[in-house]
C-alpha positions as CSV (number, residue, x, y, z in Angstrom):
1,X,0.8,8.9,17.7
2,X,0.2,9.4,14.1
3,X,1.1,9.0,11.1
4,X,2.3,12.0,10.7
5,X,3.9,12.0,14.2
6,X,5.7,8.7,12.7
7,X,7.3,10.0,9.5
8,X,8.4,12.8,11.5
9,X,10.4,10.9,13.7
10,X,11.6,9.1,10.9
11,X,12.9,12.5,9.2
12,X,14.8,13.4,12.6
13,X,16.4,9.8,12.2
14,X,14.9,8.1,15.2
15,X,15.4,4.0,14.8
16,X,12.2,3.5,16.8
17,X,8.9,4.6,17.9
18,X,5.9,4.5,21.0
19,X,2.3,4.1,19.2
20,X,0.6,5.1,22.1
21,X,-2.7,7.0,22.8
22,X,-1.6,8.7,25.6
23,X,-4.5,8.0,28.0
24,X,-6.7,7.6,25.4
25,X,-9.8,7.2,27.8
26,X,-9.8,10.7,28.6
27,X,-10.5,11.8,25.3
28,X,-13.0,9.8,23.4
29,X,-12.6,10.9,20.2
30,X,-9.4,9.9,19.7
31,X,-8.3,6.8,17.8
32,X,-6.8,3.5,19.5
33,X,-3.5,2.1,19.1
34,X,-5.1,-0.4,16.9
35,X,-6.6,1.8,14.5
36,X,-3.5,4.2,13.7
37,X,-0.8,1.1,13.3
38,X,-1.6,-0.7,10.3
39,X,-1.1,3.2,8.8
40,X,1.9,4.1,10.6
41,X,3.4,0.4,10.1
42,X,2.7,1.2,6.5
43,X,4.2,4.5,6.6
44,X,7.7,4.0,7.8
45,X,8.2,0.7,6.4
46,X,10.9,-2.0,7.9
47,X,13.2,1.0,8.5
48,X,11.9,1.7,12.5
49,X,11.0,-0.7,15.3
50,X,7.4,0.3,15.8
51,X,6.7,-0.4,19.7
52,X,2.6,0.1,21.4
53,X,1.4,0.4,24.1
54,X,-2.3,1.1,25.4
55,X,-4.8,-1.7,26.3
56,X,-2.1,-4.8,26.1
57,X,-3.5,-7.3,28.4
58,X,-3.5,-10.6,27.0
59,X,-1.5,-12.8,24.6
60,X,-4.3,-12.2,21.9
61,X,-3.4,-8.3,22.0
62,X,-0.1,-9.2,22.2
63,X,-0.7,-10.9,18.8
64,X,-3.0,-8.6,17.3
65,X,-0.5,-5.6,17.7
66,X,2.3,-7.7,16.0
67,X,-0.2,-9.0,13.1
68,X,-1.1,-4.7,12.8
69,X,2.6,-3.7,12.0
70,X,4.1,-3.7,15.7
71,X,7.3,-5.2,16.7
72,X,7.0,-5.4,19.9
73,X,4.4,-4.5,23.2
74,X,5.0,-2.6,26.1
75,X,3.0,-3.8,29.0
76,X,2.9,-2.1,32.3
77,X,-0.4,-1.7,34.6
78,X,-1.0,-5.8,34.7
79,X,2.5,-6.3,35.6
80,X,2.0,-3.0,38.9
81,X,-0.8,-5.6,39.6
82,X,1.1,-8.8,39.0
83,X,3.7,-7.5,41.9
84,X,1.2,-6.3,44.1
85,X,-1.1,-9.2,44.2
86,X,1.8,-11.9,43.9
87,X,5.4,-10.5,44.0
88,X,8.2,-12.2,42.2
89,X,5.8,-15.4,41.7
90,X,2.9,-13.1,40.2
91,X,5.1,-11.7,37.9
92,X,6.5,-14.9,36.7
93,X,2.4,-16.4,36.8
94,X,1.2,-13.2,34.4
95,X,4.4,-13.8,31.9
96,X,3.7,-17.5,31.5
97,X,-0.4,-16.7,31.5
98,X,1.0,-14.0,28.3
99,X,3.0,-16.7,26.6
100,X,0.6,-19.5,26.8
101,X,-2.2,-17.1,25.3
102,X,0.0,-16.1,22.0
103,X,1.1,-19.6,22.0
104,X,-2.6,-20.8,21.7
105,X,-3.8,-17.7,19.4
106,X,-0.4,-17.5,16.8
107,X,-1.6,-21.8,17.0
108,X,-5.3,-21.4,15.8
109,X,-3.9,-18.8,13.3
110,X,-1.8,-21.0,12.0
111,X,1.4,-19.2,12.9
112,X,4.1,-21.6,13.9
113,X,6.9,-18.8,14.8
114,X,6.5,-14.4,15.7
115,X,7.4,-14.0,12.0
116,X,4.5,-15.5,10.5
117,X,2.0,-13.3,11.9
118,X,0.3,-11.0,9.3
119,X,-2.3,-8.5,8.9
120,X,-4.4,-10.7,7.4
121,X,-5.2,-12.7,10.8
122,X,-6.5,-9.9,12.3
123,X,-9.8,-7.3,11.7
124,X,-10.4,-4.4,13.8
């Protein structure tokens, strides 16, 4: 997405958006998730829930997409492999393995809650 895609979203009246590079590893040239959402977070303001996805492994993506302008993270291929390589209790293993890790990094940031994250704890 960009930040065009975003504003015209916005103008259709959609409450909420996917930043997402669509597979981005097939096409080289174009730009991550990390390097379009400061610009589309800065584009549409508070007024949409800006969602990505792309890449989110760990609780430190987890917290540099929300310190970039995200609201929230969609995670999917770790949890296919979560279910595979542990069922119910692999699942349940990879979300306490995310928590602990944005628990730690929003801790050595100095963040003591989700709404203290900001831009300025993170360079890409």
């Amino acid at each position: 997405m960009s930040t065009k895609g975003a504003l015209k979203a916005k103008e259709a009246g959609a409450s909420a958006i996917v930043v997402s590079n669509h597979g981005g590893r097939v096409l080289d040239q174009c730009p991550s998730t990390a390097e379009v959402l400061p610009e589309i977070a800065e584009a549409v303001g508070s007024q949409m829930k800006i969602l990505v996805d792309g890449g989110i492994r760990s609780g430190t993506d987890i917290f540099k997409a929300l310190a970039l302008g995200a609201d929230g993270v969609l995670i999917c291929r770790p949890f296919v492999t979560a279910v595979y390589g542990g069922e119910k209790d692999g699942v349940k293993i990879y979300i306490e393995k995310l928590a602990e890790e944005l628990k730690d990094t929003m801790a050595m940031c100095g963040a003591f809650s989700l709404s203290e994250i900001t831009k300025d704890m993170v360079r890409i």
